[in-house]
TIVO-2410 file (N, C-alpha, C; in nm, 3 decimals):
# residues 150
REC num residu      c1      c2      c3 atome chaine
REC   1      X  -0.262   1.041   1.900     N      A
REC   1      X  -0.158   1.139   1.915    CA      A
REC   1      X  -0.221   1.278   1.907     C      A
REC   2      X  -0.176   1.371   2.013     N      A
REC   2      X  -0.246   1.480   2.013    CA      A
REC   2      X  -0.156   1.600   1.914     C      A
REC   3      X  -0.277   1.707   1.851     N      A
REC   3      X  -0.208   1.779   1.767    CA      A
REC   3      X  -0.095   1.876   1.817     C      A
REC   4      X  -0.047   1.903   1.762     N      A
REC   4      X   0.090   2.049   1.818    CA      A
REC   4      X   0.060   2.123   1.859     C      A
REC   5      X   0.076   2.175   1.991     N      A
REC   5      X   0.045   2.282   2.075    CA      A
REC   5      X   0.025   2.405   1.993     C      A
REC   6      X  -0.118   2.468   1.996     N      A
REC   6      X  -0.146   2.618   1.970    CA      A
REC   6      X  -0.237   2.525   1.823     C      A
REC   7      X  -0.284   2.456   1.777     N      A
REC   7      X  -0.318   2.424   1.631    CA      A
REC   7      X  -0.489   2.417   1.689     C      A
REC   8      X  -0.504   2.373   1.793     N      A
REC   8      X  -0.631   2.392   1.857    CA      A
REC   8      X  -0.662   2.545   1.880     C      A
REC   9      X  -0.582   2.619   1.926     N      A
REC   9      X  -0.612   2.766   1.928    CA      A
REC   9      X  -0.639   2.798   1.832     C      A
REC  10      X  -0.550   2.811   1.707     N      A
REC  10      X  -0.584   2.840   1.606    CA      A
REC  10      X  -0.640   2.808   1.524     C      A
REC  11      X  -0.681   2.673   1.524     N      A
REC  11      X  -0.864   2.668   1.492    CA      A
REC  11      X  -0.960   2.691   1.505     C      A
REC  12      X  -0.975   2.762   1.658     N      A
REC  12      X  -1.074   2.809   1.710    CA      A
REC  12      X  -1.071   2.932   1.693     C      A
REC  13      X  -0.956   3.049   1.645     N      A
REC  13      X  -0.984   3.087   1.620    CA      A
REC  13      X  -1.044   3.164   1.488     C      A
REC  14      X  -0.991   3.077   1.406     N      A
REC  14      X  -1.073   3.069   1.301    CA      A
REC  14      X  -1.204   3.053   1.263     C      A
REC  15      X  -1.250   2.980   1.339     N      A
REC  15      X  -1.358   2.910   1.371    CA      A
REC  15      X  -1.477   3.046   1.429     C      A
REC  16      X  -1.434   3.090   1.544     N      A
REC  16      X  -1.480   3.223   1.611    CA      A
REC  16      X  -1.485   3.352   1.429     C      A
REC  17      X  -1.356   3.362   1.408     N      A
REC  17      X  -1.386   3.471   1.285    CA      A
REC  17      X  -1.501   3.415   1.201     C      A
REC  18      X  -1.489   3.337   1.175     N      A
REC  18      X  -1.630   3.263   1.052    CA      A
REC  18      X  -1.743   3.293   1.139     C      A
REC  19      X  -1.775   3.255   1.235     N      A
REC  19      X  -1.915   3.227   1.334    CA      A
REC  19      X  -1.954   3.318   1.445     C      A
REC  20      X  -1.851   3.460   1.461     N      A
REC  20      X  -1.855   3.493   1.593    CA      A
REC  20      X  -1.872   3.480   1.708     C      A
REC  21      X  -1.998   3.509   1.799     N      A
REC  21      X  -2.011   3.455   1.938    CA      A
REC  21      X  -2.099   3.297   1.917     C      A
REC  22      X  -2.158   3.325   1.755     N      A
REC  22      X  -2.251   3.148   1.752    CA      A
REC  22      X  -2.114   3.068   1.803     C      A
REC  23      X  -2.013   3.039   1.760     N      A
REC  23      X  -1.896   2.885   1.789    CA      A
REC  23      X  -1.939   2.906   1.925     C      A
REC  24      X  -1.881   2.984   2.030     N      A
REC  24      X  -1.834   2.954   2.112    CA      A
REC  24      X  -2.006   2.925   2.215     C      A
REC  25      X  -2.129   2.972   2.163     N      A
REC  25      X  -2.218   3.055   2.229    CA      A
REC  25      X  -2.302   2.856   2.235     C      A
REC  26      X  -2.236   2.813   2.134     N      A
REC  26      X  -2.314   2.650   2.149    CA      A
REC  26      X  -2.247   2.534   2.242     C      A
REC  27      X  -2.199   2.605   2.319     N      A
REC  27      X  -2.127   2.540   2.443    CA      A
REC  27      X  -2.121   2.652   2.544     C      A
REC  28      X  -2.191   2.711   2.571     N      A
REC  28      X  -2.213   2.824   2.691    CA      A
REC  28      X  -2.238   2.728   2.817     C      A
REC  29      X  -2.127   2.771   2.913     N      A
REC  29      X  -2.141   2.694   3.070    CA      A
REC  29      X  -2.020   2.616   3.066     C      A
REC  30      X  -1.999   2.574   2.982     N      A
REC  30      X  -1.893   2.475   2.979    CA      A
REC  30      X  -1.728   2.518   2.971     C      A
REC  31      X  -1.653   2.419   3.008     N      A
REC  31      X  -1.520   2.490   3.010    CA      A
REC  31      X  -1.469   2.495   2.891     C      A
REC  32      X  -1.378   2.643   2.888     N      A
REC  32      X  -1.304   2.616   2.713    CA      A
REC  32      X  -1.270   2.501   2.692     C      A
REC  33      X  -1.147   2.531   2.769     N      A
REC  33      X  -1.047   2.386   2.808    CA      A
REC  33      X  -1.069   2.258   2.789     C      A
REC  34      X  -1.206   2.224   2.808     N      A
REC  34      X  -1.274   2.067   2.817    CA      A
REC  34      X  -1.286   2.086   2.680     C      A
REC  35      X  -1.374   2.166   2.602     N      A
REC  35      X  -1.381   2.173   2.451    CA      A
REC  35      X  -1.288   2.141   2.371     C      A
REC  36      X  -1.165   2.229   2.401     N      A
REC  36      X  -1.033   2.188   2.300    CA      A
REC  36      X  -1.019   2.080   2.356     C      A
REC  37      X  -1.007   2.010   2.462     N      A
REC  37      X  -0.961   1.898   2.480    CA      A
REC  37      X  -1.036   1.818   2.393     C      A
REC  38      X  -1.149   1.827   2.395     N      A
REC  38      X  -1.240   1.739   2.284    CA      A
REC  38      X  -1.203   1.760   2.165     C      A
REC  39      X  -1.189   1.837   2.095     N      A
REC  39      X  -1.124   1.885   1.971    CA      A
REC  39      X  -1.011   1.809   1.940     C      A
REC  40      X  -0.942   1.861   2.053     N      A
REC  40      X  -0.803   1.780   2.034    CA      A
REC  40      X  -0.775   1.604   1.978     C      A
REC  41      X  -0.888   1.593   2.068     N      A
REC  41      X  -0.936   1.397   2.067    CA      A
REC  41      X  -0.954   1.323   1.925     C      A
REC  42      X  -1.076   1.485   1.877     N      A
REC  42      X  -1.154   1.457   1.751    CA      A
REC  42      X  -1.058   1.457   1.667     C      A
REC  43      X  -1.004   1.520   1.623     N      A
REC  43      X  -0.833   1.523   1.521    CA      A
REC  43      X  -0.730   1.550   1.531     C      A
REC  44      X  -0.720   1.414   1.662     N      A
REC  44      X  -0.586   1.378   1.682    CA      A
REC  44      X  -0.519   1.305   1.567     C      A
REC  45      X  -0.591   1.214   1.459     N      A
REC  45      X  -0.562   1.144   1.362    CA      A
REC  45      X  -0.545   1.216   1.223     C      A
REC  46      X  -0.524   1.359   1.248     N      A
REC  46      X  -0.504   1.414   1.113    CA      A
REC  46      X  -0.313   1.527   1.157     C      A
REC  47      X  -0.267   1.513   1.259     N      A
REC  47      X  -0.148   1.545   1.290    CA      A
REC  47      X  -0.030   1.476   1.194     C      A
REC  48      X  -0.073   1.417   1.102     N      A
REC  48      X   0.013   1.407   0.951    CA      A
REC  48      X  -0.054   1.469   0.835     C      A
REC  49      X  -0.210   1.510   0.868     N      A
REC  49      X  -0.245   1.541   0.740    CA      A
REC  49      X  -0.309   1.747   0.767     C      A
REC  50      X  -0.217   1.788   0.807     N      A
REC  50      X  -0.220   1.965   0.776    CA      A
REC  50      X  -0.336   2.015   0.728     C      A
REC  51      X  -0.298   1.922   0.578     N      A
REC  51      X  -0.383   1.976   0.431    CA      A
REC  51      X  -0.519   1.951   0.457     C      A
REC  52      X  -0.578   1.878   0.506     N      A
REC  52      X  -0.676   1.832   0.526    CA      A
REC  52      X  -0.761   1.897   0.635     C      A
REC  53      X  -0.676   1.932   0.749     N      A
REC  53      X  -0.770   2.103   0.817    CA      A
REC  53      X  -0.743   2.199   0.734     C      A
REC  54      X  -0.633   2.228   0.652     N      A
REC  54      X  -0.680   2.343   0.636    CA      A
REC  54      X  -0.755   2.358   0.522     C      A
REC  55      X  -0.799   2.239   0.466     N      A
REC  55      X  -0.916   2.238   0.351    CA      A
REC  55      X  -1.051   2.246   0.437     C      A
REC  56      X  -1.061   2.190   0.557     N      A
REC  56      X  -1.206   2.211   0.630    CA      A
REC  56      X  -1.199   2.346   0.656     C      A
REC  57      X  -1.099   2.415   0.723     N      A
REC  57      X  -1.083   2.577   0.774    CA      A
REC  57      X  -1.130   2.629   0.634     C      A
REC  58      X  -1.103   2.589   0.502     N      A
REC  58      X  -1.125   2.684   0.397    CA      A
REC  58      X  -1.215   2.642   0.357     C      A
REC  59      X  -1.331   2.582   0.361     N      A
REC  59      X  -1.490   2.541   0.301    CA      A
REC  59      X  -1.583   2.533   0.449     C      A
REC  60      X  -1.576   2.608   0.495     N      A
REC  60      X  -1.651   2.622   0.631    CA      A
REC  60      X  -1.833   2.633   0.549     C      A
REC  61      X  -1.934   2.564   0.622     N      A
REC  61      X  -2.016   2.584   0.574    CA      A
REC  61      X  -2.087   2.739   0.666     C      A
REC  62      X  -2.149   2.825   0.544     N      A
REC  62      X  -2.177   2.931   0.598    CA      A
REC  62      X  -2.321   2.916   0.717     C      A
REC  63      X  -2.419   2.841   0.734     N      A
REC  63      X  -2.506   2.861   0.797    CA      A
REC  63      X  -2.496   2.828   0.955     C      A
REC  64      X  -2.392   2.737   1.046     N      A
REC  64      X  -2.436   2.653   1.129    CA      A
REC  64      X  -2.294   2.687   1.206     C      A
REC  65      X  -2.235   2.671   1.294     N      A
REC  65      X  -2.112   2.649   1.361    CA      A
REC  65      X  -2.107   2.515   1.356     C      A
REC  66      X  -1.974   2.446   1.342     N      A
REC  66      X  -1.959   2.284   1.362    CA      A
REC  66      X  -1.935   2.286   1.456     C      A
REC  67      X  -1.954   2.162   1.481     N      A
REC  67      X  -1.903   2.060   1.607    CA      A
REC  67      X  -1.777   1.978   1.582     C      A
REC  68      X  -1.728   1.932   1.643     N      A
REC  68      X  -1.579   1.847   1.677    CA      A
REC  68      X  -1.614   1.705   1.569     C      A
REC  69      X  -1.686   1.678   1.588     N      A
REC  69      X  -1.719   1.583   1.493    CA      A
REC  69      X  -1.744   1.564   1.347     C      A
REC  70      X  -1.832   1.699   1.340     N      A
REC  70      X  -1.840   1.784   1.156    CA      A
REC  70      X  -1.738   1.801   1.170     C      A
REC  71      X  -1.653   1.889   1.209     N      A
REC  71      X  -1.599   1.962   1.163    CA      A
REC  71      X  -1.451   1.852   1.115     C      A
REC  72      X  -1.416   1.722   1.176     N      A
REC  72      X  -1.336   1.599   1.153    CA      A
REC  72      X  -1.427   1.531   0.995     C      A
REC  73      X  -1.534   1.543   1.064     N      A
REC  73      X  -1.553   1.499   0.888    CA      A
REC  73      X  -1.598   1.590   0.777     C      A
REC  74      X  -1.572   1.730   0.778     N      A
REC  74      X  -1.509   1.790   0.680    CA      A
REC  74      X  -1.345   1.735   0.661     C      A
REC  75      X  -1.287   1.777   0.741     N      A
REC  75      X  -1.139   1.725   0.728    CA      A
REC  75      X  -1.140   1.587   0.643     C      A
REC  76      X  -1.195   1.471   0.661     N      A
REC  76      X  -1.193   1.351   0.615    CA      A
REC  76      X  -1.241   1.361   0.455     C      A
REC  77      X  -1.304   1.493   0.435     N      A
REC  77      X  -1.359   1.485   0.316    CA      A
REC  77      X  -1.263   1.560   0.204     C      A
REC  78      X  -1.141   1.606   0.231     N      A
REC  78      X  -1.045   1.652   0.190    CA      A
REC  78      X  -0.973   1.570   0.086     C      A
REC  79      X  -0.989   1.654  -0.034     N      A
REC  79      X  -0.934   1.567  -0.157    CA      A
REC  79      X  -0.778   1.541  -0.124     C      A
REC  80      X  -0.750   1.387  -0.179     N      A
REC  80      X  -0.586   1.282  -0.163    CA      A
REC  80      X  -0.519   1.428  -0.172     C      A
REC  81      X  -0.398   1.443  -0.166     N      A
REC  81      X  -0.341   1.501  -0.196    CA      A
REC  81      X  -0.231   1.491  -0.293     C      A
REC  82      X  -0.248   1.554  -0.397     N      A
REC  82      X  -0.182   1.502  -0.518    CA      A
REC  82      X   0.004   1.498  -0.539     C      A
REC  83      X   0.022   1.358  -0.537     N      A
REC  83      X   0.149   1.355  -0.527    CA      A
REC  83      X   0.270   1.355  -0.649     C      A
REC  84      X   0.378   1.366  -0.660     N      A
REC  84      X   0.465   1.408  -0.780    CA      A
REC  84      X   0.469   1.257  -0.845     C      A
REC  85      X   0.481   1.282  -0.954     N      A
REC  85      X   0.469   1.164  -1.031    CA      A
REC  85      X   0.638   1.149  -1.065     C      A
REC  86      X   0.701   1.010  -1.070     N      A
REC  86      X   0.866   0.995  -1.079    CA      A
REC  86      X   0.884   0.987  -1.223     C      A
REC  87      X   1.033   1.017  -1.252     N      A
REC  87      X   1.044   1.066  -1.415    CA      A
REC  87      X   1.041   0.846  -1.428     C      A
REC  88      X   1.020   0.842  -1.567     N      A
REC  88      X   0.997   0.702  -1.614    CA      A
REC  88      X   1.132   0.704  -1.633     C      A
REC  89      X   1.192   0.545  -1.642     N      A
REC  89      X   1.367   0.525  -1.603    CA      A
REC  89      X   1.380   0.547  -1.741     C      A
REC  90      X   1.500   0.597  -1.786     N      A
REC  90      X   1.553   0.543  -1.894    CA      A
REC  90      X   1.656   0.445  -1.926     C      A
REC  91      X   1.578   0.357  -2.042     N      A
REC  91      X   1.666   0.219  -2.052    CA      A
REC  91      X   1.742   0.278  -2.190     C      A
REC  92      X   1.852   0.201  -2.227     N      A
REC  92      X   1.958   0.188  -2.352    CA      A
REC  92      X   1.895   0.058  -2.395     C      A
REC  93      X   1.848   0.045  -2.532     N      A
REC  93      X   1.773  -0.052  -2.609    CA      A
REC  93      X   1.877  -0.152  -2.622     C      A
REC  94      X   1.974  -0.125  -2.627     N      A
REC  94      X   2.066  -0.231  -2.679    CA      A
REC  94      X   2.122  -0.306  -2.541     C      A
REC  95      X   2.120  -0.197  -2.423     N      A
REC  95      X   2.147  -0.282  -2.287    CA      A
REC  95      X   2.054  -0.361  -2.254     C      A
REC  96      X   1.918  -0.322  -2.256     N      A
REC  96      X   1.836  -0.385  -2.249    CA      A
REC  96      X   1.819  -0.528  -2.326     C      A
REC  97      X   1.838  -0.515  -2.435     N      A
REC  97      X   1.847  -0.667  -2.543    CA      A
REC  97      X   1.983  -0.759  -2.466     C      A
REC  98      X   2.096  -0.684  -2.444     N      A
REC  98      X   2.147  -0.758  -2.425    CA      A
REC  98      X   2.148  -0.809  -2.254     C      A
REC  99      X   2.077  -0.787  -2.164     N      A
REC  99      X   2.047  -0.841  -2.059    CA      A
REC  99      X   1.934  -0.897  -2.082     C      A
REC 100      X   1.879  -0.916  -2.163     N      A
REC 100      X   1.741  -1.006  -2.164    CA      A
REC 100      X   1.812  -1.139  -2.221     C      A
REC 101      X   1.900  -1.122  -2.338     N      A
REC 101      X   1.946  -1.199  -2.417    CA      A
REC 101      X   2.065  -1.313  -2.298     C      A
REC 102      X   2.096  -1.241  -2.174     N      A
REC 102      X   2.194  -1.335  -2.088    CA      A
REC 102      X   2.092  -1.390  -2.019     C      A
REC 103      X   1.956  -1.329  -1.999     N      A
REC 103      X   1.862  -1.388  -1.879    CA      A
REC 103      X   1.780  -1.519  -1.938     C      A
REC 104      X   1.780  -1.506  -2.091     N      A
REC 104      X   1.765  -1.617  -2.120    CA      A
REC 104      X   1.855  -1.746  -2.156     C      A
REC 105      X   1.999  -1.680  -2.211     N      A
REC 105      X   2.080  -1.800  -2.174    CA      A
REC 105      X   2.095  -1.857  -2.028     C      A
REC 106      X   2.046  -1.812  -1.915     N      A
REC 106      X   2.090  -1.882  -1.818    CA      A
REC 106      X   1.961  -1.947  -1.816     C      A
REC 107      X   1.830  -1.903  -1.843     N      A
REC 107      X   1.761  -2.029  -1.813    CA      A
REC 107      X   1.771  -2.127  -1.862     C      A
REC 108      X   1.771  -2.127  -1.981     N      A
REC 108      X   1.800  -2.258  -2.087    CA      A
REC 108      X   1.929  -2.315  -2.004     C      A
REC 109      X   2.023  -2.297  -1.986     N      A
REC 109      X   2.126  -2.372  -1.928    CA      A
REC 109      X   2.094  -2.463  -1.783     C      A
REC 110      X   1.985  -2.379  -1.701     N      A
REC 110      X   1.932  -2.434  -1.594    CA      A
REC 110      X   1.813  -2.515  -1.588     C      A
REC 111      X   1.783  -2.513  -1.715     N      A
REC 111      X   1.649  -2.614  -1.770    CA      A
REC 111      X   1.669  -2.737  -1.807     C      A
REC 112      X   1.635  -2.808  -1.748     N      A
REC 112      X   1.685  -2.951  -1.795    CA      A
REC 112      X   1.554  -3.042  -1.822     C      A
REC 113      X   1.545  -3.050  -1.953     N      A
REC 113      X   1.369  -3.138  -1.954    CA      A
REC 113      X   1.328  -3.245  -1.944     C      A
REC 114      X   1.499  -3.355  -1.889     N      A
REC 114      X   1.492  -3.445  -1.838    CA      A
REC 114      X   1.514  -3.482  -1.692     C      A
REC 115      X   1.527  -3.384  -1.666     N      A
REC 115      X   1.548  -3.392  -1.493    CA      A
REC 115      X   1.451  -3.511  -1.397     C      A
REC 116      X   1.279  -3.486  -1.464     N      A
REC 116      X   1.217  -3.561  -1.372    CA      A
REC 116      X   1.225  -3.694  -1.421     C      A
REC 117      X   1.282  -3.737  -1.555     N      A
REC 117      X   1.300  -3.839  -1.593    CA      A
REC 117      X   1.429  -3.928  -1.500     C      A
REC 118      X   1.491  -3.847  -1.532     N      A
REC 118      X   1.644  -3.878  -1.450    CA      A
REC 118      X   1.628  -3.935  -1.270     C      A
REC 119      X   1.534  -3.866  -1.228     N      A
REC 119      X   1.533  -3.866  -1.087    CA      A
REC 119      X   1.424  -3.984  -1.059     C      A
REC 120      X   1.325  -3.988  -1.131     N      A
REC 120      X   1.257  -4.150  -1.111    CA      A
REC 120      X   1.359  -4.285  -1.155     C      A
REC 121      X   1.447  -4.268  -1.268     N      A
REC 121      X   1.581  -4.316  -1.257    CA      A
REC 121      X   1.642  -4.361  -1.143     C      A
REC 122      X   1.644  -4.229  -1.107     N      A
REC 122      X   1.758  -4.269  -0.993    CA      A
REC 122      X   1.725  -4.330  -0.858     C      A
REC 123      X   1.547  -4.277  -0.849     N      A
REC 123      X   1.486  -4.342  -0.725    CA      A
REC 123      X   1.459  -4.513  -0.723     C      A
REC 124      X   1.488  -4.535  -0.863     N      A
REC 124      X   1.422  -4.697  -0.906    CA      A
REC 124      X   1.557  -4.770  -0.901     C      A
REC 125      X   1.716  -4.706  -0.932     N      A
REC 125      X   1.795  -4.750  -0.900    CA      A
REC 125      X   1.855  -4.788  -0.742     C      A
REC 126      X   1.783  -4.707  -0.704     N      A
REC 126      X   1.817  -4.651  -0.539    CA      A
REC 126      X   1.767  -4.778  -0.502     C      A
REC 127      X   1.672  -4.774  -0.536     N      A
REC 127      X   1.582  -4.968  -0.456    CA      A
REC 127      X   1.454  -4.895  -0.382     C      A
REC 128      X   1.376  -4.751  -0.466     N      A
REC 128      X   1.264  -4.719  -0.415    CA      A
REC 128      X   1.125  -4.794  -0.459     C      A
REC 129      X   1.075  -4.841  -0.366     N      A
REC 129      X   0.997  -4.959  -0.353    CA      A
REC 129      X   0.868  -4.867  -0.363     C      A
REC 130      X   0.854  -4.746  -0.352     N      A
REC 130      X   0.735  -4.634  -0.383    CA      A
REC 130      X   0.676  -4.619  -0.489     C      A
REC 131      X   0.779  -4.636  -0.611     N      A
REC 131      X   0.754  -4.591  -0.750    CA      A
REC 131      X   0.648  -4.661  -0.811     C      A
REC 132      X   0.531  -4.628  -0.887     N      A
REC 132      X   0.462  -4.724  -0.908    CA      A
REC 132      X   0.487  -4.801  -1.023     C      A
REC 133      X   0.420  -4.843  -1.098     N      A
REC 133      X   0.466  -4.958  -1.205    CA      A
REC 133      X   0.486  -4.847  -1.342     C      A
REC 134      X   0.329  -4.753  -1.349     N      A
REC 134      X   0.385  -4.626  -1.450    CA      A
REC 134      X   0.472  -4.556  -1.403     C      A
REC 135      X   0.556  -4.496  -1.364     N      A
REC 135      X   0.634  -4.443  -1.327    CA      A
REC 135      X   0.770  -4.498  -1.339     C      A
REC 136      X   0.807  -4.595  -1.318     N      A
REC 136      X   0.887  -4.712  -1.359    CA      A
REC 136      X   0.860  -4.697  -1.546     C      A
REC 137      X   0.811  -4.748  -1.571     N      A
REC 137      X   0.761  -4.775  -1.736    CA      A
REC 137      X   0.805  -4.643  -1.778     C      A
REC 138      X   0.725  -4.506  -1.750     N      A
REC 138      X   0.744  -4.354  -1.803    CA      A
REC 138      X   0.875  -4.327  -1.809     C      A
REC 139      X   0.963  -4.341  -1.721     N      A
REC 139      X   1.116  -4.273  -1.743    CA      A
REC 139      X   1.211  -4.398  -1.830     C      A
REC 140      X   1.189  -4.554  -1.817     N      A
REC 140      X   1.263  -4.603  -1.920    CA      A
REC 140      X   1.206  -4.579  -2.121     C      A
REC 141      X   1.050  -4.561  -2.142     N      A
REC 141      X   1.008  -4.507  -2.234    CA      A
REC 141      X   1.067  -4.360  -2.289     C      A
REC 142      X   1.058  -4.258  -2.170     N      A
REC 142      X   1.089  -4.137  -2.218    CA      A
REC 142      X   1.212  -4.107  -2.259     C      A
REC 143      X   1.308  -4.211  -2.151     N      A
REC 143      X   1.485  -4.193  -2.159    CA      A
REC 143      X   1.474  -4.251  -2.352     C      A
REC 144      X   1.412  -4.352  -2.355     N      A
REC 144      X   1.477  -4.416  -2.486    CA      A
REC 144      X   1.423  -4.323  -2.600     C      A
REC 145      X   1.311  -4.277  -2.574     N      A
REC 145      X   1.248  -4.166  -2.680    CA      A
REC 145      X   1.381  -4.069  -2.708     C      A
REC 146      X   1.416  -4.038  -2.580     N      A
REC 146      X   1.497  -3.871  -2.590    CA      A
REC 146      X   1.646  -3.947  -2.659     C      A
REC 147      X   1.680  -4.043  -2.609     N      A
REC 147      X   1.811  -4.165  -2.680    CA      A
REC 147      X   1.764  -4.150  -2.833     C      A
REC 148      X   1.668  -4.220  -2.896     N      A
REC 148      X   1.621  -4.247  -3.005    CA      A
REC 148      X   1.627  -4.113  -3.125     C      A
REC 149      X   1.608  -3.982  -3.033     N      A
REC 149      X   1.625  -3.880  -3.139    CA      A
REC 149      X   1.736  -3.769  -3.149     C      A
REC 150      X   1.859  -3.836  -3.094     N      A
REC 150      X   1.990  -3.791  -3.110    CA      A
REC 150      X   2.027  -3.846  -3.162     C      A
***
């Protein structure tokens, strides 16, 4: 995606104030036009991130004019940008206890610790010819255990 019309101008000319005739003088012969277009190419992928040219526009290195390519990875080298931190929720201690206190009555109510007992039960009543011989044995043992201590 190409940047917003005039953001190439005005990089360059920025670019020109820092460097004078050096920016433009390291592409002598060539068309402006083709240049920004290259420019354009080079950070097309920072048209969400502003902050990030204008942290390269503001640490220009003093000796050299960049190129389309430096000058994208200055941009890339642009610290995250620091984002707002959200207020922490506030809970009511006692709402809190007491929704923990329903979240565990419903499990217990939905817990059943004989369930897999019950259901080899029911597969051996069914006439499932699958079950093996422990399995058979395990749920009439376990049923009478759990019988035995009520």
């Amino acid at each position: 995606m190409s940047l917003p019309s005039g953001w190439i101008d005005r990089i360059f000319e920025k670019l020109q104030l820092a460097y004078g005739n050096r920016f433009l003088a390291q592409w002598s012969g060539l068309d402006v036009n083709v240049i920004k277009a290259d420019w354009d190419n080079e950070l097309s992928g920072f048209v969400q991130h502003s902050d990030s040219i204008a942290y390269a526009l503001q640490n220009l290195p003093n000796d050299l004019p960049l190129t389309a390519k430096q000058f994208r990875a200055l941009c890339r080298a642009a610290p995250a940008p620091k984002l707002k931190e959200l207020p922490a929720p506030e809970a009511d201690a006692e709402n809190v206890k007491a929704v923990m206190k329903k979240a565990a009555e419903a499990v217990q109510v939905q817990f059943d610790p004989l369930a897999p007992i019950r259901r080899l039960r029911a597969r051996e009543l069914a006439g499932d010819k699958t079950l093996t011989k422990f399995q058979r044995e395990f749920w009439r043992i376990a049923l009478k255990n759990e019988l035995d201590r009520k």
